[in-house]
Every structure is written in structure tokens, then in C-alpha cells.
C-alpha positions as CSV (number, residue, x, y, z in Angstrom):
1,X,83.2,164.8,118.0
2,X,82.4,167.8,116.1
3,X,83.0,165.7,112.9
4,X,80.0,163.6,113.8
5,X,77.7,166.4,113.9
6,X,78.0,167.5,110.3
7,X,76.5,163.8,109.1
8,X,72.7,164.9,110.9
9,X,73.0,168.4,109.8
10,X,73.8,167.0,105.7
11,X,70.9,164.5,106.2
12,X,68.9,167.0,107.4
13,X,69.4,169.7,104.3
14,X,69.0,166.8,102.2
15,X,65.7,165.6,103.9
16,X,64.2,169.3,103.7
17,X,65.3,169.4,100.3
18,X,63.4,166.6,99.5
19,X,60.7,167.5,101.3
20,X,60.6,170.7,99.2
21,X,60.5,169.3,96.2
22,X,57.5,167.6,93.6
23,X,56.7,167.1,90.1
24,X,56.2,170.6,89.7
25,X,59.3,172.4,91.1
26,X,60.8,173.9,88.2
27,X,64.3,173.6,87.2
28,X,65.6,176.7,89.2
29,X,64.1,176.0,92.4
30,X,64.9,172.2,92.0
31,X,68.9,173.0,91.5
32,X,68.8,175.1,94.5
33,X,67.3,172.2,96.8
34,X,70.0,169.6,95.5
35,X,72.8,172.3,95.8
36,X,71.6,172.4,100.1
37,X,73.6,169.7,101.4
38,X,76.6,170.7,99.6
39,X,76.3,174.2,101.3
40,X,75.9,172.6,104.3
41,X,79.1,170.9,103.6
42,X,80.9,174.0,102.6
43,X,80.1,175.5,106.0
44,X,81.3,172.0,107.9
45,X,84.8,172.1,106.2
46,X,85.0,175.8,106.6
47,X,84.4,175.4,110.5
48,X,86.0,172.0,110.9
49,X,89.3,171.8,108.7
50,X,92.6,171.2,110.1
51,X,94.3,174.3,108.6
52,X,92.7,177.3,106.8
53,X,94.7,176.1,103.9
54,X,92.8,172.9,103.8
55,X,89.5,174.7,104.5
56,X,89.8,176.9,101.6
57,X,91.0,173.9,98.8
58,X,88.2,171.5,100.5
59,X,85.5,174.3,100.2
60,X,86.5,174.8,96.7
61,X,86.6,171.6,95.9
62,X,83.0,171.2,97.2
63,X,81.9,173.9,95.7
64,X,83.2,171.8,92.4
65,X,81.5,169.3,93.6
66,X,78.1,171.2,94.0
67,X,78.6,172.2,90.3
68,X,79.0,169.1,89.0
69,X,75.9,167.9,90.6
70,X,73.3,170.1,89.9
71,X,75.0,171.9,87.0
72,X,74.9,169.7,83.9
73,X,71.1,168.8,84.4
74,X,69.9,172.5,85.0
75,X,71.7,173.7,81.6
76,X,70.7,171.0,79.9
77,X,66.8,171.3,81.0
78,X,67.1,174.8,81.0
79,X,68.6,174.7,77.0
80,X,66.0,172.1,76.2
81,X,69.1,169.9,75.0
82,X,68.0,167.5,77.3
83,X,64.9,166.9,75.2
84,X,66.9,166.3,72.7
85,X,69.6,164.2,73.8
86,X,66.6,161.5,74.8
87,X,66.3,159.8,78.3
88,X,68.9,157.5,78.2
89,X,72.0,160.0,77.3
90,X,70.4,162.4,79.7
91,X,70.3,160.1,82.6
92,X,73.9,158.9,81.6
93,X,75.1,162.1,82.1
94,X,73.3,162.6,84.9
95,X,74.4,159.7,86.6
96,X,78.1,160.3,85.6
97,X,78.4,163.8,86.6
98,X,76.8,162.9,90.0
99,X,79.1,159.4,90.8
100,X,82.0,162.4,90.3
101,X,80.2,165.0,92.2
102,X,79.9,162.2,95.2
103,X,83.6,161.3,95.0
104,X,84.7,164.9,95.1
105,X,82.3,165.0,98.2
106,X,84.3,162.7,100.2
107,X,87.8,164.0,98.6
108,X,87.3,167.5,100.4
109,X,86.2,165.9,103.5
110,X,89.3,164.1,103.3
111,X,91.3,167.2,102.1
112,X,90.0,169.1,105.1
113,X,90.1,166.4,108.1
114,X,92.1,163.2,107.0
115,X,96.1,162.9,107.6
116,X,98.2,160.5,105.5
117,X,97.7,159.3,102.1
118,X,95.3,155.8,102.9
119,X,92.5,157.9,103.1
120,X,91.8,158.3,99.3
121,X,91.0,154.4,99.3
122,X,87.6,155.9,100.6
123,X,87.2,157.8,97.5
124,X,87.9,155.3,95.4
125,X,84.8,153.1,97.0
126,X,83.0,155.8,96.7
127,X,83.2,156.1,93.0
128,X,82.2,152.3,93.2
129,X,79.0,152.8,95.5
130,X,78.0,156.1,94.1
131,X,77.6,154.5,90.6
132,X,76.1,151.1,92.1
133,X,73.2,153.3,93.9
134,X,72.6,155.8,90.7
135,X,72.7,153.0,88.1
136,X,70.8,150.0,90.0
137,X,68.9,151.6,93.0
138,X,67.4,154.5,91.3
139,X,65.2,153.1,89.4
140,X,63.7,151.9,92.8
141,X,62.8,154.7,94.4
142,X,60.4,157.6,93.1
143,X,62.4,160.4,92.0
144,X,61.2,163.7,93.8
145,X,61.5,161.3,97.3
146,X,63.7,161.0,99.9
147,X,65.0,157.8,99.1
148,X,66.3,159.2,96.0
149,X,68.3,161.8,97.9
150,X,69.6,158.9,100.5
151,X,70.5,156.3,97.9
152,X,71.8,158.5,95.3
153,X,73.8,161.4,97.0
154,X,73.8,160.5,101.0
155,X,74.7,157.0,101.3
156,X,77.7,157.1,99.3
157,X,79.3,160.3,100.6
158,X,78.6,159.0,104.1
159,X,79.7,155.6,103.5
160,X,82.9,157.0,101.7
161,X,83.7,159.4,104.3
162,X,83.4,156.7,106.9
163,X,85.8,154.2,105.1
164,X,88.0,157.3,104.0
165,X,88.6,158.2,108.2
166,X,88.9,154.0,108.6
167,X,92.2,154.0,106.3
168,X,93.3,156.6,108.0
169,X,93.3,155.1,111.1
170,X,94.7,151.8,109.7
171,X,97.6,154.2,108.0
172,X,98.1,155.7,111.6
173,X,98.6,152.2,113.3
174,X,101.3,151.2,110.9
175,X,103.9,153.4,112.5
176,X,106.8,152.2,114.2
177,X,106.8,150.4,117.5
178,X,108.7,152.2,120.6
179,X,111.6,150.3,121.8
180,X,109.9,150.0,125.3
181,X,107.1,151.2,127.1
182,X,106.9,152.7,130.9
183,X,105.7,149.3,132.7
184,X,106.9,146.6,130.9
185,X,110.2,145.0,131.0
186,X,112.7,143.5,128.3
């Protein structure tokens, strides 16, 4: 049940991130606001992992994760390369780094709560929804709104998290059958 409550808290750094931001947040201030949720998430596996080993290689992984995300646009904005690479190879990047960033998302969730090995088909998806959303849905949205931040970052992760616990539970009901069970006859 615990699980469950780290989905509201995420949304919520997410939603006061966007809230945060405009057109005029510079570049500093705009990677800290899209690095929230993922410290959010740090804290969530760090509190809700199975073992402190998994907390520790799921934290680290989202910390990767965080990286990934908000790295590669801050140097390249804060290098002015970005300028120079034009929009299209800069939102490329973008978008690649941050389909990555998502599926790395759901990996340490799955690192740090999941069981079995079914689980990584949610990861997998992910990399398929994450780049769906950043390559055909964000050109919908505004880009300093909260619809940016739910279709590009949040409804992937969510969704991939979701289906990631799902194959667990599929891969935990293809055990073996007992012989008998207390009540019922041969």
C-alpha cells in the first residue's frame, strides 16, 4: 500500500515543478524543477525497497536516470551548442536522452520492488510509450505546462511501472500447482 503512495507524491513534484516554471526560468533553475520528481523517486526507493542492496543500485540508477534527463539539455544550452546544433538535432537528443531517462525510471522501480525476471517487459513498453508521447504528443501541448510534464515524463513511468508490477504478478501465478489443497478431495 505504501507503493501506491509514491505515484501522488511524483505527480505532485512534477505538478509544482511545472507550476514553477515559464518562458523566463533560466536554464539552472529549469534543470532543478525537472530533476524534482526524480528526487522524489530517489527518496521512495530509498524508503520502499526490498533490501538495502536493491535500495542503493535503484537509487543510483535513478539518479542516472535524473542525469540523463535534465543533463544533456542544460550543457548543451548552457554551452550554447544547442544553438548550434539547430532545433531539430537538439530536440532529437532531447527526446532520446529523455525516452532512456524514463525507461531507467521504471528499471529502478523494478530493481527495488519487483521479484522475478517478467517485470522488465514493463520497461520495454516503456521505451515504446515514452518515445510515442515525446515524439507525437509534444508537439501538442505548450512546453512550460503541465501537460508537458504528464505526457512526456509521468505517463510513461506510471504506465511502465504499472505493467512492470502486472508481469510480475503473471510471473508469480505460473508456479507450480500443490498436489492437493486442505478441503478438497482427489
Amino acid at each position: 500500500m505504501l507503493s501506491a503512495l509514491v505515484v501522488p507524491a511524483v505527480v505532485a513534484a512534477a505538478w509544482i515543478a511545472s507550476l514553477l516554471r515559464n518562458e523566463r526560468t533560466d536554464v539552472d533553475t529549469l534543470a532543478v524543477l525537472r530533476g524534482l520528481p526524480y528526487a522524489v523517486a530517489i527518496v521512495a526507493v530509498l524508503l520502499l525497497g526490498r533490501t538495502l542492496a536493491r535500495r542503493m543500485v535503484a537509487a543510483t540508477v535513478l539518479i542516472g536516470a535524473g542525469l540523463l534527463e535534465v543533463g544533456p539539455g542544460w550543457v548543451l544550452v548552457k554551452t550554447r551548442m544547442a544553438f548550434d546544433l539547430g532545433p531539430d538535432t537538439f530536440r532529437v537528443t532531447i527526446m532520446v536522452t529523455g525516452v532512456a531517462a524514463s525507461a531507467l525510471a521504471v528499471a529502478a522501480w523494478g530493481i527495488a520492488r519487483r521479484r522475478g525476471y517478467l517485470w522488465v517487459i514493463g520497461v520495454v513498453v516503456t521505451v515504446g510509450t515514452a518515445a510515442y508521447a515525446r515524439h507525437h504528443l509534444i508537439y501538442e501541448v505548450d512546453h512550460y505546462s503541465w501537460g508537458t510534464t504528464a505526457v512526456n515524463w509521468l505517463w510513461p513511468v506510471v504506465v511502465g511501472c504499472l505493467l512492470a508490477w502486472m508481469f510480475e504478478a503473471i510471473g508469480r501465478g505460473t508456479g507450480t500447482v500443490p498436489a492437493s489443497r486442505p478441503g478438497m478431495t482427489r
